[in-house]
N, C-alpha and C positions, 0 to 999 in steps of 0.2 A: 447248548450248541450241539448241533449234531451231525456228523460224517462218518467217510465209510475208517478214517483212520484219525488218532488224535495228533498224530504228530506234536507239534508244537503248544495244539490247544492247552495242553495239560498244565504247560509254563505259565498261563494268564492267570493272575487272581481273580476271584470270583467266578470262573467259570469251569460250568461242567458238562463233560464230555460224554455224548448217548452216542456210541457207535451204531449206525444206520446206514445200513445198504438198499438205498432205495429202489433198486433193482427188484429184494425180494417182494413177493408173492403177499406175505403179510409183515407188516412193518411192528416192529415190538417197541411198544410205546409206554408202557407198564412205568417205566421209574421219572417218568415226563412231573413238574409238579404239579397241585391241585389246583393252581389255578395259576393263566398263562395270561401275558398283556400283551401279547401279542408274536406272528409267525411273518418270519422271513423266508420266503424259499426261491434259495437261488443258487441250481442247478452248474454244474460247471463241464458241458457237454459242447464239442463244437464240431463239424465233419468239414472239414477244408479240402472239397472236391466241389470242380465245376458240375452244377445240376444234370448234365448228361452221364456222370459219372457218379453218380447218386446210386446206391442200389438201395432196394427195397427193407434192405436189414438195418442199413444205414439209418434211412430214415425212422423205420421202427424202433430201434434205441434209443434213437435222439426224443423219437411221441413218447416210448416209455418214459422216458426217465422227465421231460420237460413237462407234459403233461398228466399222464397216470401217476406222476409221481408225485406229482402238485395236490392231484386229487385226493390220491393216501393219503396224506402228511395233514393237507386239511380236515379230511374227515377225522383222522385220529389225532385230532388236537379239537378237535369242535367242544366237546364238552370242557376241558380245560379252556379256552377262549372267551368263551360264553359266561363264564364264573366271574369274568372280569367286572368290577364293579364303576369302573370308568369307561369299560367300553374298547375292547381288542381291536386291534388290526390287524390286518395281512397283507405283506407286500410280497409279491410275485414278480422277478426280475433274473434277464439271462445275467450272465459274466462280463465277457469281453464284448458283447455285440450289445450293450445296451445301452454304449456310448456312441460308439461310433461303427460303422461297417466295415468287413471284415475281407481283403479280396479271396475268393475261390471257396467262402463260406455258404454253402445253400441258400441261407436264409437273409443273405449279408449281401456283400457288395458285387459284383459284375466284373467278368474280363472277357 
């Protein structure tokens, strides 16, 4: 499991924690194992401003990080995926907006 902090992660048995700040430039992927069954990436980004109130940094944060970041993560998991001998998956899914709409969310719900 990977985030920008382990917090609580640490407490779970069998799980370990690859501090990743998807933000940066190049994502260090080095201690990932040799072979992976599969990537979940799911971003937890949300701008709770009505669209005219969107500014263009805004929205560049939210592309970084939901899609450039999607993009890292899978490219630097591709060869570990790929090892898979039954066949990896990759699920791709926002947070809170992917149940339901979100009011004054850009990408969400309407006021």
């Amino acid at each position: 499991m990977a985030s920008r902090t382990a917090d609580t992660l640490a407490e779970i048995p069998g799980v370990h924690h690859l501090a990743l700040d998807i933000k940066a430039e190049l994502l260090d992927l080095e201690t990932l194992p040799e072979t992976l069954q599969g990537l979940v990436y799911c971003p937890g980004t949300i701008v709770l401003k009505p669209f005219q109130r969107l500014t263009i940094d805004d929205f560049k944060e939210d592309f970084n990080i939901n899609l450039l970041g999607a993009f890292k993560v899978i490219q630097g998991c591709l060869k570990q995926l790929k090892k898979s001998q039954t066949g990896a998956s990759i699920v791709l899914f926002s947070t809170v907006a992917v149940k339901t709409s979100v009011a004054f969310h850009a990408f969400g719900g309407q006021r």
